[in-house]
C-alpha angles and dihedrals in degrees: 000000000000087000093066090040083057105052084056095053087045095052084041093064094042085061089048093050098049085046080064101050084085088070114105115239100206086074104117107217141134118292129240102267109232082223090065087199091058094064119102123190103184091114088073089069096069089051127105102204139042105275114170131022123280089012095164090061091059107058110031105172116214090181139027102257094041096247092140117034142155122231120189136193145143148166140234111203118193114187126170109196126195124192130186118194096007110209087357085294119121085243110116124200135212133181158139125231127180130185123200118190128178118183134178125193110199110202109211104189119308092305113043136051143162125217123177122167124193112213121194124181134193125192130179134186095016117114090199107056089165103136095007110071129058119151094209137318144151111269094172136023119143143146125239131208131185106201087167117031112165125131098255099036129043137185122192127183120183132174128185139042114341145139137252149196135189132198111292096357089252089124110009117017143153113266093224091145100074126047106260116053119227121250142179139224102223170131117253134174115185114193107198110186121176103301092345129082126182119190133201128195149155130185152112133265117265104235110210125224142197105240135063118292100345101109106131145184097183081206087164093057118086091203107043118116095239098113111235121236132201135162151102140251136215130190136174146159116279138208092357110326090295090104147013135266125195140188135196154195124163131165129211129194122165130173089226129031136149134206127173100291090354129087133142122082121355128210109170130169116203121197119186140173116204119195117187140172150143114211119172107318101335127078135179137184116187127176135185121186126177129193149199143175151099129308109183111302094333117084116242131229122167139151135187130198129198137166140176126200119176121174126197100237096191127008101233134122084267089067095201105202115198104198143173129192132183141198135206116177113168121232134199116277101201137024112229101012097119091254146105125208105164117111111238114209097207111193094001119166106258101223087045080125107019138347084244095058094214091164129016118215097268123113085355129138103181138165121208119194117187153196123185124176128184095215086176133356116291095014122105129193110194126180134178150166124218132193112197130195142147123275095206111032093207088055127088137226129278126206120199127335103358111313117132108233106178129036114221094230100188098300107142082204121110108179103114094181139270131274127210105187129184119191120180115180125178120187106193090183138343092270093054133046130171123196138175124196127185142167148185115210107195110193119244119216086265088063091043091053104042094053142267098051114167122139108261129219124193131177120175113186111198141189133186144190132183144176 
């Protein structure tokens, strides 16, 4: 069965990842790109000597001049999760997941490539594999063309399945969380000029299932329950190069959706505006994003506000960070009044707030703040403290990634609960990268009253290896 096939890949690539300890990590190269198609590997052409692992596999040359050329990679992710007190409830919750990913990127001259990546996921001991199994299934497979190449103006077409991520994840990020990432079927142009960059797109969500080969987006099919995705994307330097400024538009329709009092078709616009910089040792990202639209048959006006402010404290090889970072997600004021005011996150990234996702940024008010320290090179100790509440009291909670998980019914009070969350990641090399995540969820008096309200607690040792 494909299980067992499965465990012998997996013990394959941890062979494979203690052959690679011997690799030194004071090597300075280019790292492993969490968007695997973004990678390039040309520059291994002009080296003398072998740099990184598996190098062969990562400039076959078809040609001479390396005009067409092969490049391959991949990834095995092994992840145990506990859980006490799953959903407030005394249920606990044990189990192993493992990802195994192979990609190959086929370079066809300077202007067209192919890039296709298999993804297979195995879960045990977890009732609700939504999300975590998946025998085997394209999760990515375009076509890429390159009209305009020069070295101060690109432009880039692709059409097929692919993923993307956007700024800070609050509208479009990567589901690294779960087990299974997120990925769309379709078209995309990216204009890269000088330091700016504008990108175009319109597509479905891709909906994961269990079984070999039968992840689809429908994305022909008006009715289907995929929700359909459309926007673009500015960026450009900002005060004076020292920062970022970007600028958004995305649009959001999807055949079933459900808000507070509200449920039926969905048609939302988004518009957001993201600032980011490090200077010296302080460093800021802010966003703002507004957003209108239909919801059945009530009209639809929501905002968010987030920002994230982190300042060096002592400029040692410990790096001690001192941070603070806020959320504001509107909620719905009234029920029946013909309006929506919840905030709906779209495509967020899950473990935005935790890699447990216990909330989701809708109809949430939260403080964050943070303490991060660098003990050795390539390990990270990041702590943080999190009050959450409800921004609307007569709207209810949402759980990732915008499900609404408990009702108001009628309670005035907003305190959702605390969070006390611990992350350590070590990266050993740029092949292989361990991290631990826990939390501790303490109910606050909304959860008590509501229903099921027992402390949670959540760890979630991991450990990676690419290629």
């Amino acid at each position: 069965m494909l299980n067992g096939k499965l465990v012998r890949v997996s013990l394959f690539a941890l062979f494979c990842l203690i052959a690679n300890i011997g690799f030194t990590q004071e090597e300075k190269i280019a790292g492993i790109n969490l968007l695997r198609a973004e990678e390039s590997y040309l520059y291994l052409d002009s080296l003398e000597k072998k740099t990184i692992f598996l190098q062969p596999l990562k400039l076959v040359a078809i040609n001479r001049n390396h005009a067409f050329f092969l490049s391959l990679g991949g990834e095995y992710r092994a992840r145990i999760e506990h859980t006490t007190n799953e959903n407030y409830t005394t249920k606990n919750l044990t189990y192993y997941s493992q990802r195994v990913n192979l990609h190959a990127s086929l370079q066809l001259g300077s202007n067209f490539r192919l890039f296709g990546e298999l993804y297979s996921g195995y879960v045990t001991g977890n009732e609700n594999i939504f999300l975590e199994s998946d025998e085997i299934d394209v999760h990515q497979g375009f076509l890429e063309w390159k009209p305009i190449n020069s070295s101060n103006l690109q432009t880039t077409v692709r059409f097929g399945r692919q993923e993307i991520g956007y700024g800070a994840s609050r509208i479009v990020g990567i589901r690294e969380g779960p087990n299974m990432r997120r990925s769309f079927d379709m078209a995309r142009v990216m204009i890269r000029k000088n330091n700016s960059s504008v990108d175009l797109l319109y597509g479905k969500e891709v909906d994961i299932s269990p079984f070999s080969f039968d992840n689809k987006s429908n994305i022909f099919e008006n009715d289907a329950s995929n929700p359909s995705f459309w926007g673009a994307y500015y960026r450009r330097p900002f005060l004076k190069d020292i920062g970022k400024l970007d600028i958004y538009y995305f649009g959001f329709h999807a055949n079933r959706s459900r808000f507070n009092d509200v449920s039926g078709t969905e048609t939302r616009h988004s518009v957001g505006i993201r600032s980011f910089s490090v200077k010296g040792r302080l460093s800021y990202n802010t966003e703002i994003i507004m957003q209108w639209g239909e919801l059945g048959n009530s009209d639809i006006f929501a905002y968010n506000l987030e920002t994230d402010w982190k300042y060096a404290l002592i400029e040692n090889s410990w790096k001690p960070q001192l941070g603070i970072k806020a959320d504001l997600s509107s909620g719905d004021k009234r029920t029946g009044d013909g309006r929506v005011g919840t905030f709906n996150p779209i495509f967020v990234n899950p473990a935005i707030y935790s890699l447990a996702a216990v909330n989701t940024p809708a109809n949430i008010t939260s403080l964050h703040p943070n303490f991060s320290v660098y003990p050795i090179e390539g390990l990270t100790v990041y702590v943080d403290y999190a009050f959450f509440y409800r921004t609307e009291s007569n709207d209810g909670l949402y759980a990732p990634p915008r499900f609404l998980a408990r009702e108001a019914n009628g309670l005035s009070t907003k305190h959702i609960g605390d969070v006390f969350g611990l992350q350590i990641s070590y990266e050993i090399n740029r092949n292989i990268f361990f991290d631990l995540r826990s939390s501790y969820f303490v109910a606050g008096q909304f959860i008590k009253a509501s229903g099921d309200s027992e402390n949670t607690f959540y760890i979630a040792p991991t450990m990676s290896f690419k290629f």
